[in-house]
N, C-alpha and C positions, 0 to 999 in steps of 0.2 A: 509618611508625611510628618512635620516637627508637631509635635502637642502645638505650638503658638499656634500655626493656621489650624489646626482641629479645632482648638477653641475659638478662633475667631470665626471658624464654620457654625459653629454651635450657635454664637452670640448673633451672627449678622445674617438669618434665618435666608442662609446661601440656596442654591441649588441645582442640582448640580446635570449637565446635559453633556452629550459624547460627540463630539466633532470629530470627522475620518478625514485621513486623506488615506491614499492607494497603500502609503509605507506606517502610520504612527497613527495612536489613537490620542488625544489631548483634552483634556477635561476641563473645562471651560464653568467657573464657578461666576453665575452671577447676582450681583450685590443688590439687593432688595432694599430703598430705605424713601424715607418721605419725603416730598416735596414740596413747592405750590402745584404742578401741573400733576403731580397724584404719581406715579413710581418709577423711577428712577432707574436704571442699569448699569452698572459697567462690569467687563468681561476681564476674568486675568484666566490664563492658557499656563498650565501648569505641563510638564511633560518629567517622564520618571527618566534619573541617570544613577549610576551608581552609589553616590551619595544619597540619594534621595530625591528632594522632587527639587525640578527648577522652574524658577517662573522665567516664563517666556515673553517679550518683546512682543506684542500683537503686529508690528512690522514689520518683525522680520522673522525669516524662515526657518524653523528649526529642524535641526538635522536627524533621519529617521531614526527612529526609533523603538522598539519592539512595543507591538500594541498590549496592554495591561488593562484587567476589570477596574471597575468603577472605586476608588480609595475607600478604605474601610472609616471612617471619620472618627470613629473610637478608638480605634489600634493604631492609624494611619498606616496598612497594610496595603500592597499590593498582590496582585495574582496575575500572573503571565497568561496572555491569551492566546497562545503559539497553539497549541492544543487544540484550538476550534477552527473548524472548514465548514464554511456555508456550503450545502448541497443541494442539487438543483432538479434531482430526480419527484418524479411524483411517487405519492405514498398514501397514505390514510390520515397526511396530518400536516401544514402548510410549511414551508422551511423557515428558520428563525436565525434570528441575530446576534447580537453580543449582548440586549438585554436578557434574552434569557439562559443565556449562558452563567449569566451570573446566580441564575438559579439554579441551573445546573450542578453549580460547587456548594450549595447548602445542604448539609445531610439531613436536616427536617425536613423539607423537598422534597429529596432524593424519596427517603425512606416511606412516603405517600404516595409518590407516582405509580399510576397504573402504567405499566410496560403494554406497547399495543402487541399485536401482531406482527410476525414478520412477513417478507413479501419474498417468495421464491420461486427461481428458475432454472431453469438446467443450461450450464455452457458448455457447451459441447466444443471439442478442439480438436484437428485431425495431428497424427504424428506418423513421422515416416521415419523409417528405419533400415538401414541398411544392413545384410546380411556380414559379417566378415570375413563367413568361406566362400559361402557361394555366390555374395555379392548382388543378392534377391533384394529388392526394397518394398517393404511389406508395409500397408497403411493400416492404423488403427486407429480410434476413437475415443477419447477418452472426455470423462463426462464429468465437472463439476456440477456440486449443487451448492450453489449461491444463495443466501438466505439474509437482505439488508433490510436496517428496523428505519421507521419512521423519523422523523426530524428532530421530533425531541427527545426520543428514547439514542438517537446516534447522537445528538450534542451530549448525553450525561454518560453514554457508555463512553464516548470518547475523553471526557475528562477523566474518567475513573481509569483510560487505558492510559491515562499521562501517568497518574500517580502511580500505578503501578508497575508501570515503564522506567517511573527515576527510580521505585523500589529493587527494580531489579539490575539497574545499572549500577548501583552500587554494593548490591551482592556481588555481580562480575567481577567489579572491579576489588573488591577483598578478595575473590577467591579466584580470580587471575583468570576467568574464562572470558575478558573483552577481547581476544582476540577469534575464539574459538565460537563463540554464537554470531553469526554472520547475517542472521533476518530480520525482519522489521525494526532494526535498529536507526538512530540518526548517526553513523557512521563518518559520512562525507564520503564513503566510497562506494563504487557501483559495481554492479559482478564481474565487469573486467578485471576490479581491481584485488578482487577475491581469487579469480581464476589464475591471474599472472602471477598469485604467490605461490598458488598452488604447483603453478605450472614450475618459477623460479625454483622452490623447493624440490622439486621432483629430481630437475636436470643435476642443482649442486649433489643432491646425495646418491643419484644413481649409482646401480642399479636400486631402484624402489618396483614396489608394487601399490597401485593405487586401487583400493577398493571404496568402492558406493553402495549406499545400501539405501533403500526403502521401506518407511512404514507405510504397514498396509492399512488403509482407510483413517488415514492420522486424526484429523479433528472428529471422525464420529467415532474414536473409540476411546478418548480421553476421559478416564476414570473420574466419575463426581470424588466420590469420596478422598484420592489424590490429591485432586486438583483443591478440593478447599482446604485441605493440611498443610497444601504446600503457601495455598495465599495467607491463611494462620501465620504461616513461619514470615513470610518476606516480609507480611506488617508487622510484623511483633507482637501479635495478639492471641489471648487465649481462644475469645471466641469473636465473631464479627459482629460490628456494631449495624445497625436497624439499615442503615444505605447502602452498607456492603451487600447485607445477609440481601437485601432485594435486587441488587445491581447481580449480584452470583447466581441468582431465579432466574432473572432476564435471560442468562445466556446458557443454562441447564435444563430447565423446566420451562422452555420457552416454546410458544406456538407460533403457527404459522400460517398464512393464505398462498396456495400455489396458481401463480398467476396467468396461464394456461387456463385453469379453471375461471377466473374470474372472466377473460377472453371470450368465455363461452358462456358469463352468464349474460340474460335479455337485460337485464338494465344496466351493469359494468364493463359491456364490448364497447356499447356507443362512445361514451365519456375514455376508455384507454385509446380510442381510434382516434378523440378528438386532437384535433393539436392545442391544448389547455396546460397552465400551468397549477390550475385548481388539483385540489385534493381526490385521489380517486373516488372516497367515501370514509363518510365517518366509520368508526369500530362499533356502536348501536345498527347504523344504518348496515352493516354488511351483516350482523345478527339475527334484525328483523328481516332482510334478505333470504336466511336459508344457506349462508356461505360455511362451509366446513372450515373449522381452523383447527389444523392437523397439527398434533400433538409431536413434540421431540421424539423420531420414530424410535430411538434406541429404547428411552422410556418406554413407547409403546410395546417393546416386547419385551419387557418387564428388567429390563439394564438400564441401571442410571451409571450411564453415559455418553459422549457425544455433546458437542456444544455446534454451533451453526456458523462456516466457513460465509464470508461476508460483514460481517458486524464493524466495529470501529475497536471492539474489545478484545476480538476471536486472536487478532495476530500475539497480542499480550499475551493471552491465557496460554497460548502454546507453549510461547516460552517457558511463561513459567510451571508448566507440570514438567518440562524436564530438567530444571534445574538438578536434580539428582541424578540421572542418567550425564547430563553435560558435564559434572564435578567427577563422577565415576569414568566416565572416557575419556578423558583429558588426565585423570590423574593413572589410568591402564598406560596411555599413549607415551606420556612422558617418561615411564620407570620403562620402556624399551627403543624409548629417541622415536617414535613416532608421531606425526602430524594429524592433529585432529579436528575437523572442523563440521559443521552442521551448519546447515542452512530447511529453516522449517523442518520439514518429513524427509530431507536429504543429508544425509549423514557421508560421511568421507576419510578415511585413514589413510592415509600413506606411509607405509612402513616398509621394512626390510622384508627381500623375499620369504625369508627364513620365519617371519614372524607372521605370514600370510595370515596361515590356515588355522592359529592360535586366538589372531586378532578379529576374526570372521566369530569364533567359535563365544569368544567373549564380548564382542557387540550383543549377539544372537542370547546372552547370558544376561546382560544386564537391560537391555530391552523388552524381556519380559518380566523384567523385575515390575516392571512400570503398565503393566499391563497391557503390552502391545504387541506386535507381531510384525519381524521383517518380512517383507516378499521377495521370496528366493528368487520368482522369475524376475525381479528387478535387477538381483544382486551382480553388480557388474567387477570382475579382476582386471585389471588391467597390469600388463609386466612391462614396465618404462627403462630402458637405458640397458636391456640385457639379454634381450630377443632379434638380435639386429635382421636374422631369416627368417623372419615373420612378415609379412604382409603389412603397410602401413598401414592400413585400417585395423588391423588387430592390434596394435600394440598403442590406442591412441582414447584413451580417456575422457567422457565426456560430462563436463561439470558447467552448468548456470549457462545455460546457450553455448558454450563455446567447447570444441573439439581440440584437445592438446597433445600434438602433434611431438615427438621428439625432436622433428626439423622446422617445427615452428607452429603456431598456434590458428586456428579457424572460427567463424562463425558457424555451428551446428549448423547442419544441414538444413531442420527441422527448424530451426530458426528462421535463416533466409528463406524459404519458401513458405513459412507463414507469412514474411515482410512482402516477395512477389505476390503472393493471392490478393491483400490487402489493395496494393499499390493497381494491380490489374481489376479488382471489382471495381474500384473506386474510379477509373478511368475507363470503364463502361458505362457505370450508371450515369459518368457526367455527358458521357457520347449520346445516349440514349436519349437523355434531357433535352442536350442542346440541340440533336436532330429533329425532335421532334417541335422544339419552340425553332426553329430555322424554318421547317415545314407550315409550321402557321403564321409564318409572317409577323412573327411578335417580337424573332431577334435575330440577329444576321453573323453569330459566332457562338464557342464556348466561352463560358470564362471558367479559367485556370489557375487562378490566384491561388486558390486553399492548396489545389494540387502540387502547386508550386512550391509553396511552401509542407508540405508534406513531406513530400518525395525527393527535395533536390537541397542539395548543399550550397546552403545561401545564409550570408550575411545582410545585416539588418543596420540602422543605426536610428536609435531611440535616446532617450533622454539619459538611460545608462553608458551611452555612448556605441563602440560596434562591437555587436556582437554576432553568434553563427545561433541561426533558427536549430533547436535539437530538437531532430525528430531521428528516424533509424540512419538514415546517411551519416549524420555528427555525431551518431551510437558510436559506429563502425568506424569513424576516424579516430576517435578517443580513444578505443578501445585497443588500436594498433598502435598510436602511441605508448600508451598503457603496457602494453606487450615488450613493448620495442622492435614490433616488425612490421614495417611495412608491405608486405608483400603478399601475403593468403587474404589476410582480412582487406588491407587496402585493394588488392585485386577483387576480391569478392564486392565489394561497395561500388568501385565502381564499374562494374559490369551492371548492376541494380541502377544506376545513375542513367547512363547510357540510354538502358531501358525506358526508364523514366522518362528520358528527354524525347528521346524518339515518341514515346504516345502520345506527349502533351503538346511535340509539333505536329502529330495529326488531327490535335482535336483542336488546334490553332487553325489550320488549313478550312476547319468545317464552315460551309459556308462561302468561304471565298472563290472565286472564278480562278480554276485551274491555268497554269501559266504554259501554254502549249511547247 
């Protein structure tokens, strides 16, 4: 903001209120002065542009704009508030706004706040797999453990995961790995567009061999002592200042409530059963309860390591403990023309045959540099453009949902049949509902609106004008664009479609007199 409106903040004892709309935040100073009728108002609506700040027209409508904290009136500073997500889950603490988000960015604050507890559960997720010889599809279970903090502990980790999200974007960018870290980045591109290069690069340099690899138990085995050398280096600091060193507690030495247990305790079942937007329970109140708040289990057996998959910080910290592992396989890859790319705990070369069994052996090398361990039953070879007597399933690599085909690209299997389970629970439970309100005479159909929009490829038109509902249908078209084939995946979608339509004209029928 210029020094003149500072100072005439100063002098015309302003003050200052946040008006929203859906797109822009606008700050609205108004003028306190004396009257005969006793005080006075008027409003001027400032909005930030490149320049600086502009005053707006109170008539007319200014054009959106990224929402920014409240102006420093000293500095006339701004801070971007891209960073902050209202969330709507229940926790031990009520959800918060943009005021205090602004507290969220003072490191006096910061470096006070007691961090609560976390809240965790197990996601369990079914995976099917297809054999390649014998063509056996074997199901297995695989179990995250999800560990998300309260409201106000996720507004300040998430601003700390800004900061040091642009710290490490601009490491990449000196040392040339933005193309090569593919995860929780703001990219603009989604893992079609990650898979279709991969897949692009495969066909131009065949014969290749595509290998994937797996660390085993990624987020619980990231080494404390690494991990804050490594955030030492990206800020530039010797040692961490009082809000870091507490915000680095939070997500190492951090506790937890496992929410199963509180399920089962006599006075925290009622209140999670209720339909309430209220607070589970204070962090005293769960105390004098008797509630166990289990310990970072790594710590617990006597490793510090391990940070808690869930957080607003966790996807950050990943990255950055491998910035040395990413700087070391990118600079292996390129001194033999090989392709390197990481996504999270998935790792991916594609290299010349010849270099297979070398580039296996120095992954496996520089991955326990870093303290961690592949999982060989993960480690997938794939041989692209050079096995033509091979079975198409063996020769057919499978990266970020999608199956890459040397005659053309797919939706993982394991993909679409989590997108069917979804689509088929969700159009029982609505069957179940509406048969049973049809049965008491309360309503005389389903309704299918959300299903609708869920499940089916549909266009919309709103104030942005028209646009396609994305949900997995407009996954599965972009995705085939993206590719440039229309034909496995756009086959595969609408078969899903189809599906879709057929259930939702029966759960339309419910209710109605059969037309003989």
């Amino acid at each position: 903001m210029p020094n003149s409106i500072a100072a005439n903040t100063a002098r015309s004892n302003e003050t200052l209120s946040i008006a929203r709309t859906s797109t822009v935040t606008l700050y609205h100073l108004a003028f306190r002065g004396p009257c005969w009728r006793g005080v006075r108002e008027r409003h001027r609506t400032y909005t930030l542009t490149e320049g600086g700040v502009r005053l707006e027209d109170a008539r007319c409508k200014p054009e959106p704009r990224v929402r920014v904290s409240p102006p420093n009136f000293a500095t006339g500073g701004f801070m971007s508030l891209d960073w902050f997500k209202p969330r709507g889950y229940r926790h031990f603490d009520l959800p918060v706004d943009d005021k205090f988000s602004a507290r969220a960015m003072d490191p006096a604050f910061v470096a006070r706040h007691p961090f609560s507890p976390l809240l965790h559960y197990t996601k369990s997720e079914k995976r099917y797999k297809k054999d390649a010889k014998s063509g056996v599809r074997t199901i297995t279970t695989k179990d995250r453990q999800i560990k998300y903090a309260s409201h106000r502990d996720a507004c300040i980790l998430a601003y700390y995961a800004h900061q040091l999200n642009q710290a490490l974007e601009k490491l990449y960018l000196a040392s040339g790995l933005s193309e090569n870290v593919i995860a929780y980045r703001s990219l603009g591109k989604g893992n079609y567009d990650f898979s279709a290069e991969v897949l692009a690069y495969a066909k131009a340099n065949a014969p290749v061999t595509i290998l994937a690899f797996d660390v085993t138990g990624f987020f619980d085995n990231l080494d404390h002592g690494l991990l804050k050398k490594r955030l030492k280096t990206v800020l530039g600091v010797t040692s961490l200042a009082d809000d870091w060193h507490r915000v680095f507690r939070s997500f190492t030495a951090f506790h937890f409530v496992d929410l199963e247990e509180l399920k089962a305790h006599a006075i925290f079942a009622p209140r999670l059963a209720a339909r309430s937007r209220d607070r589970i329970a204070g962090v005293e109140e769960l105390k004098a309860a008797g509630v166990f708040f289990h310990p970072n289990p790594e710590i617990a057996k006597g490793k510090k390591r391990g940070i808690p998959q869930g957080t607003p910080i966790s996807a950050a910290a990943s990255n950055l403990y491998m910035i040395d592992f990413d700087a070391a396989a990118k600079a292996h890859c390129d001194r033999i023309g090989a392709l390197y790319r990481r996504y999270s705990d998935d790792i991916m070369v594609v290299c010349d045959p010849a270099q297979a069994v070398a580039v296996e052996a120095e992954v496996m090398r520089l991955i326990a540099s870093e303290l961690l361990e592949i999982n060989p039953a993960k480690t997938e070879r794939t041989d692209f453009g050079a096995a033509a007597h091979l079975p198409r399933s063996s020769r057919a690599a499978q990266y970020l949902g999608f199956t890459l085909h040397e005659d053309g690209p797919a939706i993982r299997e394991s993909s679409l049949s989590r997108q069917w389970r979804k689509m088929r629970r969700a159009m029982k439970r609505i069957r179940k509902v509406a048969t049973a309100k049809i049965a008491a005479g309360v309503s005389d159909g389903a309704h299918t609106k959300r299903l609708r929009r869920r499940f089916s490829h549909l266009k919309v038109r709103d104030d942005q004008g028209i646009r396609t509902i994305r949900n997995f249908s407009s996954y599965g078209r972009r995705s085939a664009a993206v590719f440039g084939s229309d034909e496995k995946i756009t086959g595969q979608v609408k078969r899903f479609e189809r599906a879709a339509q057929k259930e939702l004209a029966e759960l339309k029928a419910l209710g109605k007199p059969k037309v003989p």
